[in-house]
C-alpha positions in Angstrom: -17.7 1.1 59.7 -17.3 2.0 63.5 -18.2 -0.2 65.9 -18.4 1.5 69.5 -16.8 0.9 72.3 -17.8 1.2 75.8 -16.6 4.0 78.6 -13.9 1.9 80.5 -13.2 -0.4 78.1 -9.9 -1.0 75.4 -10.3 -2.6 72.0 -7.7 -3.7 70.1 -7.1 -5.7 66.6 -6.0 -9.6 67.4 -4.0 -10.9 64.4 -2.5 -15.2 64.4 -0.1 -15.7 62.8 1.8 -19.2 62.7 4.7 -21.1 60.9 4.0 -24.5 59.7 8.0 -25.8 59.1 11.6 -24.5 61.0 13.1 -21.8 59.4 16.3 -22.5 57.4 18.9 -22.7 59.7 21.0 -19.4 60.5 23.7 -18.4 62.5 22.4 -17.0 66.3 22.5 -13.6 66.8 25.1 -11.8 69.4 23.3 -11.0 72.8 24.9 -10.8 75.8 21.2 -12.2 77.7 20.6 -15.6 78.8 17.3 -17.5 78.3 17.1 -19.5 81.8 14.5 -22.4 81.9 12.1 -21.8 85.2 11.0 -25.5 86.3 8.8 -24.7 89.1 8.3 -20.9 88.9 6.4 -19.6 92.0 3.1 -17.5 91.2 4.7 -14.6 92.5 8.1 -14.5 90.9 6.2 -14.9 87.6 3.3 -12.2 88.2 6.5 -9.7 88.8 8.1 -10.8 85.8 4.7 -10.8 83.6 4.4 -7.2 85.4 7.7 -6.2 84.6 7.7 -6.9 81.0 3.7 -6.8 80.1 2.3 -3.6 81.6 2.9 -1.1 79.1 1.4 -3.6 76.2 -1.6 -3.8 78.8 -1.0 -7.3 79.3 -3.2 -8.2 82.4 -4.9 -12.0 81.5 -2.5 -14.0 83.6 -2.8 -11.5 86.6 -7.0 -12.1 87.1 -6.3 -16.0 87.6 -5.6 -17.4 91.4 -2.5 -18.8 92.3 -3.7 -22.0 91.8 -5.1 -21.8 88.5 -1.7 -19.7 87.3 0.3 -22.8 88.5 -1.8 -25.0 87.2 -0.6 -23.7 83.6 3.0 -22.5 84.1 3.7 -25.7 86.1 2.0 -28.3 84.1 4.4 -30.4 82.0 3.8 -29.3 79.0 4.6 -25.4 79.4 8.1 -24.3 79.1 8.6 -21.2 81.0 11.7 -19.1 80.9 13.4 -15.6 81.6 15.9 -14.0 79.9 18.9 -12.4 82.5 21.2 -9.8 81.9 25.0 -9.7 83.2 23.8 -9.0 86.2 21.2 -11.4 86.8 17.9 -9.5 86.8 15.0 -10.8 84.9 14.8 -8.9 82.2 12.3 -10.4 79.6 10.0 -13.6 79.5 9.4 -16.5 77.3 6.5 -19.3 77.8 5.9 -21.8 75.5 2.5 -23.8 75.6 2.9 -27.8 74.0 -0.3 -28.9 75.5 -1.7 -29.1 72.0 -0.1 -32.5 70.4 2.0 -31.4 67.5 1.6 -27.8 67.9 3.6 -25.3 69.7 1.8 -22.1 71.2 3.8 -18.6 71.9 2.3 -17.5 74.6 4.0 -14.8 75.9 7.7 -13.3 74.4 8.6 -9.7 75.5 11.8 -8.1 76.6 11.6 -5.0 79.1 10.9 -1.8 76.7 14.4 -0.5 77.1 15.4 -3.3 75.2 12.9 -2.0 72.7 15.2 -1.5 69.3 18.6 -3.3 70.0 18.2 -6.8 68.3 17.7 -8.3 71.6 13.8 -9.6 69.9 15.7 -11.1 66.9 18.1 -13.3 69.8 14.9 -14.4 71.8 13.5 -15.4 69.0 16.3 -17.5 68.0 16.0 -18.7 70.9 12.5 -19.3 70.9 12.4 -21.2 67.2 15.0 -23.6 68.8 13.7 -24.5 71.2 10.1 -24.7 69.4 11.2 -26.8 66.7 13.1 -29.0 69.0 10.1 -30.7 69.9 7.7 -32.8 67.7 5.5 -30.5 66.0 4.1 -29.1 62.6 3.1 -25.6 63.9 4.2 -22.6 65.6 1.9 -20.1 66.2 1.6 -16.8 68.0 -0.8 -13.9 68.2 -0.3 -10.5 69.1 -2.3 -7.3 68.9 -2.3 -3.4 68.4 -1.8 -2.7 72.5 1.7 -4.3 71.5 4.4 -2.4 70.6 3.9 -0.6 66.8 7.1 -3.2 65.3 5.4 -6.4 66.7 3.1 -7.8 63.9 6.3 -6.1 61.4 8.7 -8.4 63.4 6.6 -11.4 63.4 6.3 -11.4 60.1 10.0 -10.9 59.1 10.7 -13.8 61.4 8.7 -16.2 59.0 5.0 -16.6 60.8 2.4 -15.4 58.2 -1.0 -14.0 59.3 -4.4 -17.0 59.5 -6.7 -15.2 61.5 -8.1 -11.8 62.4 -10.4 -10.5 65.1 -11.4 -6.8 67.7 -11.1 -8.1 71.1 -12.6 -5.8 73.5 -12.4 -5.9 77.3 -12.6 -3.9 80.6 -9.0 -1.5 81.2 -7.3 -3.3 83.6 -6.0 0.0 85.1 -9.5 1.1 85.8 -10.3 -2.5 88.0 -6.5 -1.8 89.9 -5.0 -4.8 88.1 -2.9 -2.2 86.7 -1.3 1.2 87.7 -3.4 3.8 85.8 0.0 5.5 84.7 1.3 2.2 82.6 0.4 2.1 79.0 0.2 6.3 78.5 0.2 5.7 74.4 -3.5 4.0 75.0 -5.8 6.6 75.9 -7.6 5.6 79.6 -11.6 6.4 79.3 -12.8 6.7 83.1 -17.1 6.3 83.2 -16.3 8.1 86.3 -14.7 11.1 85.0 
């Protein structure tokens, strides 16, 4: 069955997926990246970052909300938000982790700049990410991602031990037809302009 969607908007497949117990331990894969903790990121510095590393998966959410309201959530106490730095110091990927929920551990956001795309760099971060996860008192990581992400994601998820709970078809308004985005990002989804 179709279901249509309308001129301007993007649809995409949702899928959770989530790990209920640490993976057996294994050694950490080579990177030359860091993962450095921001304690107090400024709205800015992250909206660049989220830019940086979001735009050509669409990713727009964290970009509609005020300064305020985004410091309100990457500032809060229970969010652990960091970037991962090349050799030469430039932010080059981000991680947030989301505790708010008592024994659970949310994913948020994980993504490396798309020239990373392909190197083993994902497999380091989320070494990284399990660590650090698992470090804490909790029964459950969980993550979801979506067909705007790139093709491997849901592939990669999987191979890193999160199984699949939940499925949905989120639609919403193209953030490069409202100017959140640059209408050039994201040329593997097709942009329908109502204008045009």
């Amino acid at each position: 069955m179709l279901a249509a969607v309308k001129c301007g908007e993007v649809a995409a497949v949702v899928t959770s997926l989530e790990m209920r117990a640490p993976p057996r331990p294994r050694p950490l894969p080579a990177s030359p990246l860091r993962l450095v903790r921001w304690h107090a990121p400024s709205a800015d510095a992250y909206r660049t970052l989220f830019r940086r590393v979001g735009a050509p998966w669409l990713w727009f959410s964290r970009l509609l909300l005020s300064d305020d309201a985004l410091l309100a959530i990457i500032r809060h106490p229970a969010v652990e938000v960091s970037a991962v730095v090349d050799r030469a110091g430039i932010e080059i990927g981000l991680l947030e982790l989301d505790f708010r929920v008592a024994d659970s551990c949310e994913i948020s956001f994980f993504g490396l700049v798309p020239e990373l795309a392909g190197k083993g760099h994902g497999r380091w971060l989320m070494a990284q990410t399990l660590a650090i996860g698992w470090s804490h008192p909790i029964s459950r990581m969980w993550v979801h991602t979506c067909t705007l992400d790139h093709p491997s994601a849901l592939g990669f998820y999987q191979a890193q031990g999160f199984h699949p709970f939940a499925r949905a078809i989120e639609t919403f308004a193209d953030p490069r037809l409202l100017d959140i985005l640059p209408r050039d990002v994201a040329p593997h989804i097709p942009l329908i302009d109502p204008s045009s």
